[in-house]
LOVEX-190534 format. One record per residue (C-alpha): z, y, x. Coordinates in steps of 0.1 Angstrom, whole numbers, plus 5000, padded with zeros to 4 digits. Layout:
N
ZYX ...
END
This chain:
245
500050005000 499250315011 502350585024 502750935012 504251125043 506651375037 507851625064 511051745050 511852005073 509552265085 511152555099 509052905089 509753285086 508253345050 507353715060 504853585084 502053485058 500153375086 502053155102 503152975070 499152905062 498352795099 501652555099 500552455063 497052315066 497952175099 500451955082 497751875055 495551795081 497151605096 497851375065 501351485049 501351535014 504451715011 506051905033 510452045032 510352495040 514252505053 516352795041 514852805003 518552874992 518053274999 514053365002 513253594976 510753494943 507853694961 508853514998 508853154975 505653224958 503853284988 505052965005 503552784972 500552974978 500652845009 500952495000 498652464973 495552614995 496352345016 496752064988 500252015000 503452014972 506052184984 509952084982 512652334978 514952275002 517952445018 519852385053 523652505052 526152535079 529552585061 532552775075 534652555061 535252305035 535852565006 532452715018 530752405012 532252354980 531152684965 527452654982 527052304965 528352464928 526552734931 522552564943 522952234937 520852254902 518852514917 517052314949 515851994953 516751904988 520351995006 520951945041 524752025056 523952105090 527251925110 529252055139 532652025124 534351705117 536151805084 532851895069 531051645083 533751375065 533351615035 529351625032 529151265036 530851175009 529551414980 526651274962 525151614958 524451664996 521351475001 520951485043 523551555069 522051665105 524051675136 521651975153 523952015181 523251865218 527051815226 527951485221 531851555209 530851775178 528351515169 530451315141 528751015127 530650735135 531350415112 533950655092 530950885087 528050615079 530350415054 531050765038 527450845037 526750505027 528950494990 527150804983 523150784990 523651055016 520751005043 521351095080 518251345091 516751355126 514951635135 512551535171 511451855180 514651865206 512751535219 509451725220 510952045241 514251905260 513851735296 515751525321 518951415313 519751635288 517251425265 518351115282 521751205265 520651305232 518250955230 521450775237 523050955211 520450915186 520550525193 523850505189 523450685155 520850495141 522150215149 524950305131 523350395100 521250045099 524749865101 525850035067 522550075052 522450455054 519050605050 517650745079 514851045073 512951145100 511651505099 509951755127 512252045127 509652265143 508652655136 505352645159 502552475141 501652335178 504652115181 503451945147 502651615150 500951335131 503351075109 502550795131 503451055159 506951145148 507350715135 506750625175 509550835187 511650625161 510950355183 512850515215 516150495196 515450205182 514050205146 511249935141 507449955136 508449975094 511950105096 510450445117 507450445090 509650435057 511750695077 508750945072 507350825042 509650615014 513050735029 512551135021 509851054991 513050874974 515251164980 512851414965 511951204936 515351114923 516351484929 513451614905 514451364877 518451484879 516751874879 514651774844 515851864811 516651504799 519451394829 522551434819 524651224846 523350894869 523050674844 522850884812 519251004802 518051164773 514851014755 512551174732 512450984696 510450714701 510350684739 511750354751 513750324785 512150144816 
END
């Protein structure tokens, strides 16, 4: 069966119209069919609509997404109250241990990425993946640090991010790979991003569904809780008539 790639995290200053339509029909080009704009949460109506322009000049659908670095826990609570049933992906950006512990286990945070190099504030450890686990929370890795760093600072963050996934296989935690990048020349192909998978240890399929089915889920189930007819997991309301699946 044929994959739909998604690139769920695309980093872009929405003022720079020309960027956003270079970085755009690069991606489409290069065969994703929907592609994550980070910091959705606070872009303006007129800054949105001109990254769906964007997107639909390329024949790309977008996803609203937003990246958040709380302060605290209470922060995080009042971001998640306040956008969760505005945006249809939510990433808690990690460098704390409390929020990290916190993000994990909340079912309306949808990715937790460690983006820092140093290994002590990078938190997920079997505490973290068993959290993340219960609660359909996916752990994102962004490879443009793979792309840009050298020497042993990237030998350290590949042992990190082996460590990690590996982790997240144990207790089944979804892994999402996702570019990270704000220059449309650091883009690469899906099969490009799935290969560096491979260097921490994701298989042939396991790095694939990581670009493809893994962030595709997340987006899907997300659109369906945003509808008019969800209620709670579980509860849906049907039209007269309309049976359920």
């Amino acid at each position: 069966m044929k994959r739909t790639y998604t690139d769920l995290h695309l980093k872009i200053n929405p003022k720079d119209q020309k960027a956003t339509q270079q970085i755009s029909k690069r991606a489409a080009r290069f065969g994703y069919k929907s592609v994550g704009f980070a910091h959705s949460f606070g872009l303006q109506d007129h800054e949105l609509a001109t990254l769906q322009t964007s997107c639909d000049e390329a024949g790309l659908e977008m996803v609203l997404r937003a990246d958040f670095k709380p302060r605290n826990q209470e922060d995080l609570m009042r971001f998640l109250r306040k956008y969760r049933r505005k945006l249809e992906v939510i990433c808690i950006l990690c460098d704390d241990k409390e929020i990290s512990r916190q993000a994990a286990k909340d079912r309306r945070v949808d990715l937790i990425n460690f983006p820092v190099l140093d290994y002590h504030k990078r938190f997920f450890d079997r505490a973290e993946a068993e959290l993340a686990c219960s609660n359909q929370t996916a752990l994102e890795v962004d490879i443009k640090p793979l792309l840009v760093l050298e020497g042993p600072t990237r030998v350290r963050l590949l042992s990190n991010l082996r460590r990690e996934v590996g982790l997240a296989m144990e207790f089944q935690v979804p892994i999402v790979l996702s570019s990270g990048i704000a220059e449309d020349h650091l883009m690469r192909m899906p099969q490009g991003i799935a290969s560096l998978g491979y260097l921490f240890g994701l298989s042939e399929k396991e790095a694939l569904d990581a670009i493809s089915t893994n962030p595709l889920a997340i987006v899907t189930r997300n659109r369906k809780k945003l509808g008019d007819t969800f209620v709670a997991p579980g509860i849906t309301i049907l039209k007269e008539g309309e049976k359920t699946v």
